[in-house]
N, C-alpha and C positions, 0 to 999 in steps of 0.2 A: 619368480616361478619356483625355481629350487632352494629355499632357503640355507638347504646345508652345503651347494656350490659356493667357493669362498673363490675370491679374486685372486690371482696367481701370477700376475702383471705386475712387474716394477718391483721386485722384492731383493732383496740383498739377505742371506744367500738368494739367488733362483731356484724356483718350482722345479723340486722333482718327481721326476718320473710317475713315483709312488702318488704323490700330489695332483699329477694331473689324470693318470689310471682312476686316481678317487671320484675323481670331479666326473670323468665320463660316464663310471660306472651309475654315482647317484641320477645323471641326465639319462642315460640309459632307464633306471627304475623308474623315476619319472614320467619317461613318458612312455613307459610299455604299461605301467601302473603294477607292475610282482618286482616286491623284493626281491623273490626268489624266484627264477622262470621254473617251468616243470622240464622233466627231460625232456620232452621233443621240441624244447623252444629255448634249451642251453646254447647250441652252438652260433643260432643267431644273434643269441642274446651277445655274446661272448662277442661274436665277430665285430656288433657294433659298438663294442666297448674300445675293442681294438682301434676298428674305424677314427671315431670320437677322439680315442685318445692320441694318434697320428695327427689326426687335423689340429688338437688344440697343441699340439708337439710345433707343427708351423705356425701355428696362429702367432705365440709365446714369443718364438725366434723370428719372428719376421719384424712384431712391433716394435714402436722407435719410439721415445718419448724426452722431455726433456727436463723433465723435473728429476730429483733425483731420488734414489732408491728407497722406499720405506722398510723401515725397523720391522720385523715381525715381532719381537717382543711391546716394542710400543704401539703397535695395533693390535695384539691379543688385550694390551691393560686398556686400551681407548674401547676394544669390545666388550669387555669386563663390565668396564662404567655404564657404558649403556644399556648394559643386561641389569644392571643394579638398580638402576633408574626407573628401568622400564618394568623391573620385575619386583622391585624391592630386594635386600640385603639379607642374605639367608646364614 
């Protein structure tokens, strides 16, 4: 659905704040469909960014997993490759 929502699970360091604020906000534009709201639909806009980004604040802390933590460096270069792939080498 959101292509620029990026997984935030299992990562070593863990998702911050900033990180997970991002991710709600793009689900927010998503699904109100404005980049930008106009002023009389800021503060909703806003509140459910807040909302979103609380829940996925417990979602994060609550999961359990048993594999261990991934690289964010070695999954930007494993992203890289498949952008290469997929896109051709620019």
């Amino acid at each position: 659905m959101c292509r620029n929502i990026k997984m935030l699970f299992n990562f070593e360091p863990p998702a911050t704040p900033t990180e997970v604020s991002d991710a709600a906000l793009q689900f927010v534009r998503k699904l109100s469909g404005a980049h930008k709201p106009s002023q009389a639909n800021q503060a909703a806009f806003d509140a459910a960014v807040a909302d979103i980004s609380a829940a996925a604040q417990t979602l994060l802390a609550s999961l359990v997993t048993q594999s261990p933590p991934r690289n964010r460096e070695t999954e930007a270069a494993r992203a890289k490759a498949r952008a290469a792939l997929r896109f051709g080498e620019k």
